[in-house]
C-alpha positions in Angstrom: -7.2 -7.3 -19.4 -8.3 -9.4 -16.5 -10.2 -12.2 -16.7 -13.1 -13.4 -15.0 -14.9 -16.5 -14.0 -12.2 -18.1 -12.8 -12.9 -21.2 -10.3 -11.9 -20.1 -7.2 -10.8 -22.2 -3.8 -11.3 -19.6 -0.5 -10.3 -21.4 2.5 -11.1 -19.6 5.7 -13.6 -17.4 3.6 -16.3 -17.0 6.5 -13.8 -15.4 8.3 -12.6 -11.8 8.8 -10.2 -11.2 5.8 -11.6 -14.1 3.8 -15.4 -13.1 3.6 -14.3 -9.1 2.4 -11.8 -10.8 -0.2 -14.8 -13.2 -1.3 -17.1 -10.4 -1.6 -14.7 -8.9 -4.0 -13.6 -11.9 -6.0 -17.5 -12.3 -6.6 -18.3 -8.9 -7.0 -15.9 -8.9 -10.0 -17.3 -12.1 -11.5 -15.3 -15.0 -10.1 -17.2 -18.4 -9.3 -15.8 -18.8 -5.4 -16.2 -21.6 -3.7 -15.6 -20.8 0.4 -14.5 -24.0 2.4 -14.6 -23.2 6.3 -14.9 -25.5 9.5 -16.9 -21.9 10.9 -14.9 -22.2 13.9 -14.1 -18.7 13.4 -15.9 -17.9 10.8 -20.0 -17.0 10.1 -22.3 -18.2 7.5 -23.4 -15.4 7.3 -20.1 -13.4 6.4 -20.5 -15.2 2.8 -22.4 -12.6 1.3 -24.9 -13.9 -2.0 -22.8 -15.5 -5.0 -20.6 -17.7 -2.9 -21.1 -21.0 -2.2 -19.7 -22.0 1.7 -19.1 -25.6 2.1 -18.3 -26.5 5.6 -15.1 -28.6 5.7 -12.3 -29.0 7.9 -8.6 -28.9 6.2 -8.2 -31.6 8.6 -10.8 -34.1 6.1 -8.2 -35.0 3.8 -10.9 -37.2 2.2 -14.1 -34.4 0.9 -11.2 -32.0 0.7 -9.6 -34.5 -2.0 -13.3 -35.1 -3.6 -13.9 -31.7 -4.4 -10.8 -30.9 -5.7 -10.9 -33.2 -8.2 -14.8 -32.6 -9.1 -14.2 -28.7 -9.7 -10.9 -28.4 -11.4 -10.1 -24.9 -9.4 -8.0 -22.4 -11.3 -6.4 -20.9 -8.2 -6.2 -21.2 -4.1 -6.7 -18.1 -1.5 -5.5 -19.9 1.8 -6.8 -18.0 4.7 -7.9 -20.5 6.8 -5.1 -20.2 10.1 -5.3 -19.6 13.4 -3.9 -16.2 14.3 -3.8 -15.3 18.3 -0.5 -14.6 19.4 -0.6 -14.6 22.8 -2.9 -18.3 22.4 0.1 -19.2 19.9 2.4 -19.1 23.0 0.4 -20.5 24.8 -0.8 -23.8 22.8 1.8 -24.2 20.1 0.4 -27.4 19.1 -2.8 -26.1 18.0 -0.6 -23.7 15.6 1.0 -26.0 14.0 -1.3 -28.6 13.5 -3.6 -26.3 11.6 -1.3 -23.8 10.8 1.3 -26.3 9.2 0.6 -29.4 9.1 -3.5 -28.6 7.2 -1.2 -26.2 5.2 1.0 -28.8 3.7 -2.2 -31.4 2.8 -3.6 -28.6 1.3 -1.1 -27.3 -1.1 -0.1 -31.2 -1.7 -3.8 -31.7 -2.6 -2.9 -28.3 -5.2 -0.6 -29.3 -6.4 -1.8 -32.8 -7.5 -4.4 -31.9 -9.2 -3.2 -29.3 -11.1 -4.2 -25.8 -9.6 -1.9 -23.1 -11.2 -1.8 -20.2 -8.4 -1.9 -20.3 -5.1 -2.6 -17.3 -3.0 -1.4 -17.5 0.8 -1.8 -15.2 3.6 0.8 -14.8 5.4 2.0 -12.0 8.1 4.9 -9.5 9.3 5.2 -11.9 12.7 7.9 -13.9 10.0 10.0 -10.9 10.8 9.6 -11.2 14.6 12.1 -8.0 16.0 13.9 -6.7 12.6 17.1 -4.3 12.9 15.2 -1.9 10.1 12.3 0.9 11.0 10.7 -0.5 7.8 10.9 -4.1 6.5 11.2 -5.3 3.2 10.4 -8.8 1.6 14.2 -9.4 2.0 14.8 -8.9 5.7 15.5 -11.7 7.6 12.9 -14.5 9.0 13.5 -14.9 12.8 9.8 -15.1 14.2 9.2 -14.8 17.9 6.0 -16.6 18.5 4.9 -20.2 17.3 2.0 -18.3 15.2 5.2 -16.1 13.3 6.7 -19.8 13.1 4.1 -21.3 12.0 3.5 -19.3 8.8 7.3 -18.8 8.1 7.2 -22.9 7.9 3.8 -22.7 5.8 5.5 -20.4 3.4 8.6 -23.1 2.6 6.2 -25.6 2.1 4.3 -23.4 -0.4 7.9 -22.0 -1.9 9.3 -26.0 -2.1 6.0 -27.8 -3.4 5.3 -25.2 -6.2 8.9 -25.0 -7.6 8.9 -28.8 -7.8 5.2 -29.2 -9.4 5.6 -25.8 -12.1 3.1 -24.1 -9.4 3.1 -19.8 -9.1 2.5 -18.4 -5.8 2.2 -15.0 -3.8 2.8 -15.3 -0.4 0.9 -11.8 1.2 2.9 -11.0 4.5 0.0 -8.9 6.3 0.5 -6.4 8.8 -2.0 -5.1 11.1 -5.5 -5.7 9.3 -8.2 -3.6 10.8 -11.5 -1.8 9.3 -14.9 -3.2 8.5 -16.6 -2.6 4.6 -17.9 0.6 4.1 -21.3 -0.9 3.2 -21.6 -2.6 6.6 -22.1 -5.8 5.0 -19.2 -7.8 7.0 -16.5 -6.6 9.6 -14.2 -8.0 12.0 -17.0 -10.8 13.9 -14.2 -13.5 15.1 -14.9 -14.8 18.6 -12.5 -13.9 20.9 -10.9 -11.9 18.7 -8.2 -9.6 20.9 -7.0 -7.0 17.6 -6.3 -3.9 19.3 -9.0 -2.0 17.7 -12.3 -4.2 18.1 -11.3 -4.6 21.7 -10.9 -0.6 22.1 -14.4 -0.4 20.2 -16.1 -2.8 23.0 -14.3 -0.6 25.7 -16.3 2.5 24.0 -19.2 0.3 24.1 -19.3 -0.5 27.4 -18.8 -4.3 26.9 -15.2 -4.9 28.6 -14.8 -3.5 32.3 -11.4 -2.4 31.1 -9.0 -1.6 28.6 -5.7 -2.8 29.2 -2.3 -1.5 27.2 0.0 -4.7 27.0 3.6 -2.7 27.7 4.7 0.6 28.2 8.2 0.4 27.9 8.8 -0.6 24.4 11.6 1.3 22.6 9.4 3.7 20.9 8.5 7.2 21.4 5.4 6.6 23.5 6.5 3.3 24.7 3.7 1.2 23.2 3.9 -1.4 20.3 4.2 0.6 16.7 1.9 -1.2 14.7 1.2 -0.4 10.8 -2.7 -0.7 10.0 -4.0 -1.9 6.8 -7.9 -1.3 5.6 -8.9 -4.8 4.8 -11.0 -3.3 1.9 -7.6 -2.5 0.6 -6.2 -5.7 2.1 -8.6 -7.9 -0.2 -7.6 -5.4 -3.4 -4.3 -6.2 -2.8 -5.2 -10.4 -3.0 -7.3 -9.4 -6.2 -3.9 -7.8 -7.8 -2.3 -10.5 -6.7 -4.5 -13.1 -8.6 -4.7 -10.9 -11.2 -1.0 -11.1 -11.6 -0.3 -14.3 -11.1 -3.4 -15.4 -14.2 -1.3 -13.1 -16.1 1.4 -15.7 -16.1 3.7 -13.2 -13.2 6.5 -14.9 -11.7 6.1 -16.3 -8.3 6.3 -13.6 -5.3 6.1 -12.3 -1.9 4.8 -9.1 -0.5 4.6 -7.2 2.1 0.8 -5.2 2.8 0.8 -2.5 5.1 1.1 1.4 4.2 4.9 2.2 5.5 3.9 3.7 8.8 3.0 3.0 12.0 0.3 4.0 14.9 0.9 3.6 18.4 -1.1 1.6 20.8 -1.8 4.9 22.7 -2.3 6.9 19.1 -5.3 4.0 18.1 -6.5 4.3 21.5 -6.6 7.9 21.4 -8.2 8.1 17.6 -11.0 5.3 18.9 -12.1 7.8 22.2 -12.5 10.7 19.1 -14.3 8.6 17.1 -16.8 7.2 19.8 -17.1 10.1 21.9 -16.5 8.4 24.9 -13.2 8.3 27.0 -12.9 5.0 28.0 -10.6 4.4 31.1 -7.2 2.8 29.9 -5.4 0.6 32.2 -1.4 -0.3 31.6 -0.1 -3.8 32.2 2.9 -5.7 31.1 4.2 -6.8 28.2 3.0 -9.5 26.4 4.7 -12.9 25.3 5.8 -12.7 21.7 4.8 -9.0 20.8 7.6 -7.1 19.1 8.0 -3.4 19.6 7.4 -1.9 15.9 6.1 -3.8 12.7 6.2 -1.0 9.9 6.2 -2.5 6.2 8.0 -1.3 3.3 5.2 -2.1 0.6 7.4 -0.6 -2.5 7.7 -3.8 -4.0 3.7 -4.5 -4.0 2.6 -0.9 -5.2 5.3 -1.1 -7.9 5.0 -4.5 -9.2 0.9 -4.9 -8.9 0.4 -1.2 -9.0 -1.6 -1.7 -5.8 -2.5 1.7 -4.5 -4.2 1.9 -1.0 -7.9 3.7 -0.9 -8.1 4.2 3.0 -4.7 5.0 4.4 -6.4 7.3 7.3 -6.2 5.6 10.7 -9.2 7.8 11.4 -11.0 6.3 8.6 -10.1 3.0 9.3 -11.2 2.9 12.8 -14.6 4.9 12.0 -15.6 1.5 9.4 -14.5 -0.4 12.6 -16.4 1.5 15.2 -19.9 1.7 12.7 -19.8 -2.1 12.5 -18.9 -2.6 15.9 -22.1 -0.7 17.1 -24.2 -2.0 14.2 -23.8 -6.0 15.0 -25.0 -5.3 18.3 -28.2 -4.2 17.0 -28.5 -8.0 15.7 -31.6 -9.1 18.0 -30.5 -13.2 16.8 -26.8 -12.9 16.4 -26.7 -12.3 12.7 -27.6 -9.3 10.2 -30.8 -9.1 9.1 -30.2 -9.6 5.8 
């Protein structure tokens, strides 16, 4: 039987996976406290029964304060930047937050005597594996300084909870996509370049062009293979995961995707079905850092958390997508009105 009430620590929970996993954690009775610098994230993606204090993992200082006033049972670490192509681009700015916040705060964790930690990690640890589907054990050879990045996050984690009696799971995401049914919160990240928001705005008529990043990729299309995760089932899969762990589970990683992959030109495709409009569709080159596939074997989460996905349909998922796209811009100030 789970239990509930736990005191929760969400970093990065105004942001795109964070706010849908904090919506869960409270809608199942946990007391979640969201810390984000809203540099990414919105106020208004902490839905009622969370409190968002706005804090930078960089202020070692508050960060310290309120860890030691609230006594948190547990951790969910979201708070990363995640832009490949930027990653490339300005390494620094990935490892400073990526890293080098990381490590202050699972110190800060550790320290004061949280028992779990929760940290989202993703498939760009695997950079260009041998296998069509990747499990937990295939080698870590990232690509990209944002693959890097989390890959050296994870040690940390791995290194500072074997020596402090700490349990962990380390969630490797794959591609995250899909807004809540409810059309409460979505995908709302400035900026943001995921494939399918930026093929919704095409629909919309907000991007002059859409633009597929390689052709020649050794696949059977010749686009990126990319495997999409709801991230209503995305957050279930962190609630399993917490569940587990409070449960006294050992220490683990995981992959989350649903073991197959979409095509760039397959999402594209789905998206003009979906909106009704046939956007044009431009091809360009390949992009720094992208690998060709990224399909995850997720055996090991469905059989150790009995995690079972609720929205493996790529149509689904991009129809959640496409509703909150077209909803937000209803928004006559820039937020819902709520």
């Amino acid at each position: 039987m789970r239990r509930t009430g736990r005191r929760l620590l969400v970093t990065g929970g105004a942001g795109y996976i964070g706010s849908h996993v904090t919506r869960l954690l409270v809608e199942t009775g946990d007391q979640v406290a969201v810390y984000d610098n809203l540099s990414s994230g919105h106020a208004w993606a902490v839905l009622p029964g969370a409190e968002l204090i706005v804090g930078d993992l960089g202020d070692r200082l508050p960060l310290e304060a309120l860890f030691a006033e609230r006594r948190f049972d547990a951790v969910l670490h979201f708070a990363a930047h995640i832009d490949v192509a930027e990653s490339v681009r300005e390494p620094a700015k990935y490892y400073s937050n990526n890293v080098v916040n990381a490590l202050g705060l699972f110190k800060l964790a550790a320290q004061h005597g949280v028992g779990c930690v929760i940290f989202s990690s993703t498939a760009a640890v695997y950079g260009e594996p041998a296998d069509a589907l990747i499990d937990e054990t295939a080698p870590l050879a990232p690509i990209n300084p944002y693959g890097a990045s989390k890959m050296m996050a994870e040690r940390i984690l791995t290194d500072i909870a074997a020596a402090s009696g700490q349990r962990y799971a380390i969630l490797r995401y794959f591609n995250v996509a899909g807004a809540d049914p409810g059309g409460r919160i979505g995908q709302a990240t400035p900026g943001s370049q995921h494939l399918i928001r930026v093929a919704c705005e095409a629909a919309l008529g907000l991007r002059r062009e859409m633009r597929i990043n390689g052709t020649d990729y050794p696949t059977p299309d010749g686009t990126c293979v990319r495997d999409f995760i709801h991230v209503d089932d995305l957050a279930r899969a962190h609630l399993a995961a917490l569940d587990y762990l409070d449960a006294e589970g050992d220490s683990v990683v995981l992959n989350c995707g649903y073991g197959r992959g979409a095509s760039v030109r397959a999402v594209l495709d789905t998206v003009r079905r979906v909106s009704g409009v046939d956007f044009p569709v431009e091809s360009g080159p390949r992009r720094p850092g992208d690998p060709a596939a990224l399909v995850a074997d997720s055996a090991r989460i469905r059989q150790l958390l009995g995690w079972q996905p609720h929205h493996d349909d790529l149509e689904f998922i991009i129809c959640t997508a496409w509703a909150w796209e077209k909803e937000r811009r209803t928004w006559p100030s820039g937020t819902p009105p709520r």
